[in-house]
C-alpha positions as CSV (number, residue, x, y, z in Angstrom):
1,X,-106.5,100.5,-47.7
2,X,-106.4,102.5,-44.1
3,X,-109.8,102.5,-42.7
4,X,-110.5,105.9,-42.5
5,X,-109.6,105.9,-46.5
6,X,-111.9,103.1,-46.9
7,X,-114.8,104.8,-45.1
8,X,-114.1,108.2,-46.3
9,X,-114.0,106.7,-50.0
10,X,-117.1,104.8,-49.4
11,X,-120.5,106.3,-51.4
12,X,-123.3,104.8,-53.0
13,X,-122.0,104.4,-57.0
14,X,-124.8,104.8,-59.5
15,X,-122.5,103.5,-62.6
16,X,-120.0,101.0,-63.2
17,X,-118.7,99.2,-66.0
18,X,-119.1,95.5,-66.7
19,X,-115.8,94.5,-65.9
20,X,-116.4,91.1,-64.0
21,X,-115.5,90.8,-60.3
22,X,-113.8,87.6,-59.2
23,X,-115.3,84.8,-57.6
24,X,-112.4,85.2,-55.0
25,X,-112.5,88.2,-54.1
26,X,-116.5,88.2,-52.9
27,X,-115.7,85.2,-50.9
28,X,-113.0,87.1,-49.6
29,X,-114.8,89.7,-48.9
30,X,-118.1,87.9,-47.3
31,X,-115.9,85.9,-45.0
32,X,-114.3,88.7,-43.4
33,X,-117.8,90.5,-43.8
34,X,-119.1,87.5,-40.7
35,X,-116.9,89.2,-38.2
36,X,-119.4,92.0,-37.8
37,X,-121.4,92.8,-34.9
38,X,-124.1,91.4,-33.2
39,X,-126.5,91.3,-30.4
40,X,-125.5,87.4,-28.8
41,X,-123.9,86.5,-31.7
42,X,-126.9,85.8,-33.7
43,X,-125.5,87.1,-37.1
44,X,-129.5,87.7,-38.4
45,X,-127.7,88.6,-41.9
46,X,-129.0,86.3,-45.1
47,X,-126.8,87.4,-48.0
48,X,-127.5,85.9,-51.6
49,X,-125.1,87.1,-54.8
50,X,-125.9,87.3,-57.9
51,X,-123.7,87.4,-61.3
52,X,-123.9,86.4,-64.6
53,X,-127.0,84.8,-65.9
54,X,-129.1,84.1,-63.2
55,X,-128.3,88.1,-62.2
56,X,-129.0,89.2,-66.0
57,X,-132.6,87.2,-65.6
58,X,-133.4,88.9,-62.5
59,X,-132.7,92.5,-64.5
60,X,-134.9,91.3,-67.3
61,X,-137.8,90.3,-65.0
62,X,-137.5,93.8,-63.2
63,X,-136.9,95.8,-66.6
64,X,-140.3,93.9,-68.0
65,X,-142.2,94.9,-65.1
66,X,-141.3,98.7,-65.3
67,X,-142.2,98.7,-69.3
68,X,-145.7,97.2,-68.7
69,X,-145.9,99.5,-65.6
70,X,-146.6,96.7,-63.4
71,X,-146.9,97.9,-60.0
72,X,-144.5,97.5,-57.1
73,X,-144.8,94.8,-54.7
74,X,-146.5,95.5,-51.3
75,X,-144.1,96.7,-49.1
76,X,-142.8,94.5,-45.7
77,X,-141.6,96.9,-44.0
78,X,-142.1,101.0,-43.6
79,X,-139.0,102.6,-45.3
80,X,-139.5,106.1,-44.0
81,X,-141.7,107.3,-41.6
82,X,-145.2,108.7,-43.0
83,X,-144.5,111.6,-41.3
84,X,-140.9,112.3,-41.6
85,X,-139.9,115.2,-38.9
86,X,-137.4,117.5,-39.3
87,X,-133.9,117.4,-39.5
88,X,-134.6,114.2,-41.2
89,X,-137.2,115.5,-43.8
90,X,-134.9,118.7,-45.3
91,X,-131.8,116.0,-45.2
92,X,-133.9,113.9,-47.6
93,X,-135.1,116.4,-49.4
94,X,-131.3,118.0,-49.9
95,X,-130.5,114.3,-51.2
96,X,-133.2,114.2,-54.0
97,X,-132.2,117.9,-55.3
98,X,-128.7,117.1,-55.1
99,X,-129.3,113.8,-56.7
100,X,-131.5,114.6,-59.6
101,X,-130.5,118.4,-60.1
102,X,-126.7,116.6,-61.1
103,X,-128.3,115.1,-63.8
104,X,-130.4,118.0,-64.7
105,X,-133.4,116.5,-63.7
106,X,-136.1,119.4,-62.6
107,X,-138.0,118.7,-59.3
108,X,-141.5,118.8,-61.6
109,X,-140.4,116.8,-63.8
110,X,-141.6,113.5,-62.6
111,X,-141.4,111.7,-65.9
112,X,-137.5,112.2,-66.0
113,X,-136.9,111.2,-62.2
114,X,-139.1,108.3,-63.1
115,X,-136.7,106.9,-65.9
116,X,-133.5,107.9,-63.9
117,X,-135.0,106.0,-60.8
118,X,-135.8,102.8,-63.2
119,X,-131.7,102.5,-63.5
120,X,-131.8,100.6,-59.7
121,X,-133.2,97.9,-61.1
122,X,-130.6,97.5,-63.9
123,X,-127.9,97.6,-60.8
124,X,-126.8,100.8,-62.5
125,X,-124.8,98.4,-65.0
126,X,-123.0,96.6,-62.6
127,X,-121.7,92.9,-62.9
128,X,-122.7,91.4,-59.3
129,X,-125.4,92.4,-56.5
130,X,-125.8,91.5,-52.9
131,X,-129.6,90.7,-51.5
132,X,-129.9,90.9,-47.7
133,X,-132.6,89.1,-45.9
134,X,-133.6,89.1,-42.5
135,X,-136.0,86.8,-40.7
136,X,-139.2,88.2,-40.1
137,X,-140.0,87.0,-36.2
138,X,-136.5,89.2,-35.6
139,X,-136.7,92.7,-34.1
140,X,-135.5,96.3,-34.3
141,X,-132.3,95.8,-32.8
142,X,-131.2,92.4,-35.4
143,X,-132.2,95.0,-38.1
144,X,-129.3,97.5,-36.8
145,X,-127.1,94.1,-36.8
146,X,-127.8,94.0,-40.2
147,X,-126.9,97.2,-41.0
148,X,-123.7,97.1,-39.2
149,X,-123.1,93.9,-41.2
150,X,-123.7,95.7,-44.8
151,X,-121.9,98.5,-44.0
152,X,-118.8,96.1,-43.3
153,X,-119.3,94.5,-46.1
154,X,-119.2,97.9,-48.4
155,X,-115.7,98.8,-46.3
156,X,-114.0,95.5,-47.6
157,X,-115.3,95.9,-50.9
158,X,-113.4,99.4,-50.9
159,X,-110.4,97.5,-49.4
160,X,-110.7,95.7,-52.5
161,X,-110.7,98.8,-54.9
162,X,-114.4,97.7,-55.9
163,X,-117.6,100.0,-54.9
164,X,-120.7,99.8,-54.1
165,X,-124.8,100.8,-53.9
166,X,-126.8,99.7,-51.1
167,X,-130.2,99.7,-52.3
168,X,-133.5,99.2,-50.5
169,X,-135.8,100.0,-53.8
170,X,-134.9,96.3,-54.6
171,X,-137.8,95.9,-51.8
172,X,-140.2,97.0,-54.0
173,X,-139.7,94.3,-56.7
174,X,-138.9,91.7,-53.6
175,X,-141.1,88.9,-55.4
176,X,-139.1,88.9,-58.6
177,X,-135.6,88.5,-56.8
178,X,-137.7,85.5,-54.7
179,X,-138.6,84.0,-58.1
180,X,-134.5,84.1,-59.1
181,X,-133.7,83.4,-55.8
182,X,-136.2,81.3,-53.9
183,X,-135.4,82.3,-50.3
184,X,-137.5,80.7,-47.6
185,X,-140.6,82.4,-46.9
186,X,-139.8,83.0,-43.2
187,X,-136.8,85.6,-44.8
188,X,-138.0,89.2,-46.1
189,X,-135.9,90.9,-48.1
190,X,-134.1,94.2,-46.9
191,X,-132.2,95.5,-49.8
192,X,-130.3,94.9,-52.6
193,X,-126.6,96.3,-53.1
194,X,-125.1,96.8,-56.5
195,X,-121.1,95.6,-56.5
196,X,-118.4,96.0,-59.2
197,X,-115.8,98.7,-60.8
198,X,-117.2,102.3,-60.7
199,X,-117.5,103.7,-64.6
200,X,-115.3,106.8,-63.8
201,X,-117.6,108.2,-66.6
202,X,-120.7,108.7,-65.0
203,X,-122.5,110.6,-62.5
204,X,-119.6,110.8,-59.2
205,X,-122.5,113.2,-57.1
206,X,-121.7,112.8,-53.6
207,X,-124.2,114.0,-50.2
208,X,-122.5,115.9,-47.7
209,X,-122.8,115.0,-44.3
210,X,-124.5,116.9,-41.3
211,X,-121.7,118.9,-39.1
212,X,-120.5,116.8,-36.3
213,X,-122.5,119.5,-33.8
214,X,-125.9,118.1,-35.4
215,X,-125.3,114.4,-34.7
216,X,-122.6,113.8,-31.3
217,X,-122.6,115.2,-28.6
218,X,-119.7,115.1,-26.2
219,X,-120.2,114.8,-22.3
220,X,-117.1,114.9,-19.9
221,X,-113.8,116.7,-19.0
């Protein structure tokens, strides 16, 4: 796939079907996925996947917790500001009635975005899922290697013809992937990302993007 396909074709899936993806091709995958960027090399990146059983158990432990409304895990690191200034506050806003109004979902009705939101923790039905840790003496600028890492590996995936859900809500149940996964305490987990065959069926809503003006600006001749 040409890279600018593969970006361009890249979103965050919320469905896929439960057609298996080979062993093969995640290896594949997270092997070219080590070339990515970072500061002196350090590659700060932990990546744990899941499939079959052990990743059906995980599922079962999160969908018991959200039927006895057990509450989410303290949180290890600030998602989004407190005070979240604008443009960034009207772009996440846009997102969550773009997100929800696609399935119908009024911005009042908390109940509904509730039970739509609960679907992360099912992997939105998809076979295999990626947890990324990061030590926790690293800094700001490891976490951007990270990211850079992630977003390679969701590239590949798309150079595979698979697709993908990075998801950081998986940081709100982080002690029941430890208790599937038993990473070692000095890692914190970052996110989760969902991994398999899109399920053409379901919800296909894609963001827009902010006009190149907003974000770059160009200085020279």
């Amino acid at each position: 796939m040409d890279v600018y396909e593969a970006v361009t074709s890249r979103r965050a899936v919320r469905g896929f079907t439960d057609q298996s993806v080979p062993r093969g091709v995640l290896e594949r995958v997270l092997s070219a996925a080590a070339w990515a960027p970072s500061g002196s090399n350090l590659q700060p990146w932990h990546a744990y996947v899941l499939t079959g059983g052990p990743l059906a158990e995980l599922k079962k432990r999160a969908g018991e917790r959200l039927a006895t409304g057990d509450p989410w895990d303290e949180s290890e690191y600030e998602q989004y500001p407190s005070a979240l200034k604008s443009p960034y506050r009207e772009r996440r806003s846009a997102f969550g009635e773009q997100r929800y109004g696609a399935l119908g979902i009024a911005r009042e009705d908390i109940e509904a975005r509730q039970r739509a939101s609960s679907a992360n923790w099912d992997c939105f039905g998809a076979p295999a899922a990626l947890f990324c840790y990061i030590d926790r003496d690293l800094g700001a600028p490891q976490w951007s290697d990270v990211g850079m890492y992630l977003q390679t590996v969701m590239l590949l995936l798309r150079a595979e013809g698979l697709h993908s859900c990075p998801q950081m809500a998986w940081a709100k149940f982080h002690r029941s992937v430890a208790e599937v996964l038993s990473p070692p305490d000095e890692l914190m987990l970052f996110c989760g990302m969902s991994i398999g065959f899109e399920d053409v069926a379901a919800d296909r809503t894609r963001t827009g993007r902010a006009p190149l003006g907003e974000t770059v600006t160009f200085v020279g001749d």
